[in-house]
C-alpha positions in Angstrom: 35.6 29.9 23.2 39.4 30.7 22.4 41.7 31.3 25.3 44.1 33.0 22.7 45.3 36.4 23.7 46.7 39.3 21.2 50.7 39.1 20.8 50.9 35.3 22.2 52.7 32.5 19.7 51.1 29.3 19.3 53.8 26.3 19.9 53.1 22.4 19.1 55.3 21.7 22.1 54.1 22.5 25.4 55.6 24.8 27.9 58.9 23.6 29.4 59.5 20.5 27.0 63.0 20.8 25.7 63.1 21.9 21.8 64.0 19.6 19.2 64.8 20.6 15.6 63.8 17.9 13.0 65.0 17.9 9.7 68.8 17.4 8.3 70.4 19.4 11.6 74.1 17.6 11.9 73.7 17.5 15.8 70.5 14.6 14.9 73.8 11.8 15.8 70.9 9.2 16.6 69.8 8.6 12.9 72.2 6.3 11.5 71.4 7.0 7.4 72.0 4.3 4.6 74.8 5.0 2.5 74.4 6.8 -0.9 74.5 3.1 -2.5 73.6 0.2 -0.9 72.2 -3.2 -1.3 68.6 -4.5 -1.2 66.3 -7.4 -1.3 63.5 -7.1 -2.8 60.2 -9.6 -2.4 57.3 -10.4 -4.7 53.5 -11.2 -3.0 50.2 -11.7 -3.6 47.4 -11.8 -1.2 44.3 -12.6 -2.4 44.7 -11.9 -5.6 46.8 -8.6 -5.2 50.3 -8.7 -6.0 53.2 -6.0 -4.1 56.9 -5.8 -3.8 58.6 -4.8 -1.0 62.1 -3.6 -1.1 64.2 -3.1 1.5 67.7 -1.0 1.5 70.4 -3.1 3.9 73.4 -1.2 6.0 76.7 -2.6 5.2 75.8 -4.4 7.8 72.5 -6.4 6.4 70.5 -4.6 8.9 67.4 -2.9 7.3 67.4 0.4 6.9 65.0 1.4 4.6 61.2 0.0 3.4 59.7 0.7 0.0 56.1 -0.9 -0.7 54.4 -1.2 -4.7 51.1 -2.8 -5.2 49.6 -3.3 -8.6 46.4 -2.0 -9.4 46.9 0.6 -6.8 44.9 3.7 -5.9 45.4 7.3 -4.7 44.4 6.2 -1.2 46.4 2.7 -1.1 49.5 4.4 -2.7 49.8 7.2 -0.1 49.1 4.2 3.3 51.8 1.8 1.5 54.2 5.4 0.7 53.9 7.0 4.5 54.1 2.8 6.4 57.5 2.7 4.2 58.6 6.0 5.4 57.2 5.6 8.9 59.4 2.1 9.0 61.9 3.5 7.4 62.7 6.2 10.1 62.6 3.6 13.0 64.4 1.2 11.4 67.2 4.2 11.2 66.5 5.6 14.9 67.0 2.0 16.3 63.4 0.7 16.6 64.0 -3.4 15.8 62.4 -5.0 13.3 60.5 -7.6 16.0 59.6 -4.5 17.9 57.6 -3.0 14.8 56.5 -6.7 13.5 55.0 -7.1 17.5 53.0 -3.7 17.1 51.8 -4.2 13.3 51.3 -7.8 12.6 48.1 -9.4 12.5 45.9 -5.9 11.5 43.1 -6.6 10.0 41.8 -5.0 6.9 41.1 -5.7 3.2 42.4 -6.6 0.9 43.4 -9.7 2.8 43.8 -13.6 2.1 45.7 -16.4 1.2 49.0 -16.2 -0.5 51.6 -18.8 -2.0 54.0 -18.2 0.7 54.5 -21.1 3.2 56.2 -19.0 5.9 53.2 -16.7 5.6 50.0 -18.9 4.2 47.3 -16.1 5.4 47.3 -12.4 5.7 45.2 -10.3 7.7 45.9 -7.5 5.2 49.0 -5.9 3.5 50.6 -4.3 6.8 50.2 -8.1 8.4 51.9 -9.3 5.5 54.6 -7.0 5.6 55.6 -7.1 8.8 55.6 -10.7 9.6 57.9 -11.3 6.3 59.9 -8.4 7.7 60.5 -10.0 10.8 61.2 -13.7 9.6 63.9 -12.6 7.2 65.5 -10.1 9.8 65.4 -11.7 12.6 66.6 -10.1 16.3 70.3 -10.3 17.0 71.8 -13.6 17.7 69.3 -15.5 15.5 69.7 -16.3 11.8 71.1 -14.4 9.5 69.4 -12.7 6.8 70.7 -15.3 3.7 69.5 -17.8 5.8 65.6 -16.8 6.2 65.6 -15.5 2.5 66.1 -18.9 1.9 63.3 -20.5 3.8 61.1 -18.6 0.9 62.5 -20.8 -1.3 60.8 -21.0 -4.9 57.3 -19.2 -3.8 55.8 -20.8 -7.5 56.2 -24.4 -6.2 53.5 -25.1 -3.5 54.3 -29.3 -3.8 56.8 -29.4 -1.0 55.8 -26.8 2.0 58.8 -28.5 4.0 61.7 -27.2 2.0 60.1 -23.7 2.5 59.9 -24.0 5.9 63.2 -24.7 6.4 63.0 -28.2 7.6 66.3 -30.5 7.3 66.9 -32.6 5.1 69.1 -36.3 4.8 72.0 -35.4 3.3 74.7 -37.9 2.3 
């Protein structure tokens, strides 16, 4: 049975919560936006099979800001997940959420299509959003650890599986 009475509003917020505009309000100062044009990395992968990109849009100061996700051979359904995880990512990522907090929560879910892929750093996924997150967090790493250039270069040449240890970053004899 409805409790609704004639001449009352429905609200999404309950009764006393403070009210909160969302949308492109200038008094939102906690989103820090990209700027109109900006760098990016963007990374190939297969699992199983199943090859994506994911490209991600840098502040000036190599932070990530943004998170778009392609697969090929994609569906309706798969197109609209991989669309609304870039958005949802993209939105922390620009409130302040790190990336290790995100990779912590997502990493290691479990659904198909899942598998092997050529990457060394990441030799299994659980499924795309496993994938995705674990890369995201090696190559942006939390503050006072490596800096981006640095992981992007433990991927090394993905196409080359005969020496894991230069993909993994270990050192090498140098003259």
């Amino acid at each position: 049975m409805s409790t609704f009475q004639k001449g009352a509003t429905l609200s999404a917020r309950p009764q006393g919560a403070p009210s909160r505009e969302c949308g492109n309000s200038s008094s939102d100062d906690s989103r820090e936006r990209l700027p109109a044009t900006r760098r990016s990395i963007t990374h190939k992968f297969t699992i199983n099979g199943y090859d994506g990109y994911i490209i991600v849009g840098l502040f000036e100061d190599e932070r990530p800001g943004e998170v778009f996700l392609k697969m090929a051979k994609q569906g309706s359904t798969l197109a609209g997940f991989l669309n609304t995880v870039g958005i949802l990512t993209s939105l922390c990522l620009q409130y302040g959420v790190p990336v290790c907090c995100l990779a912590r929560k997502f990493e290691h879910m479990r659904f198909e299509p899942s598998g092997w892929t050529p990457n060394q750093n990441i030799k299994e996924a659980a499924s795309i959003v496993d994938y995705i997150f674990r890369w995201l967090d090696l190559t942006f790493p939390a503050k006072g650890h490596s800096t981006v250039e640095q992981n992007l270069s433990l991927f090394g040449n993905l196409t080359d599986l005969d020496s894991p240890n230069e993909k993994m970053g270990a050192p090498e004899d140098k003259p």
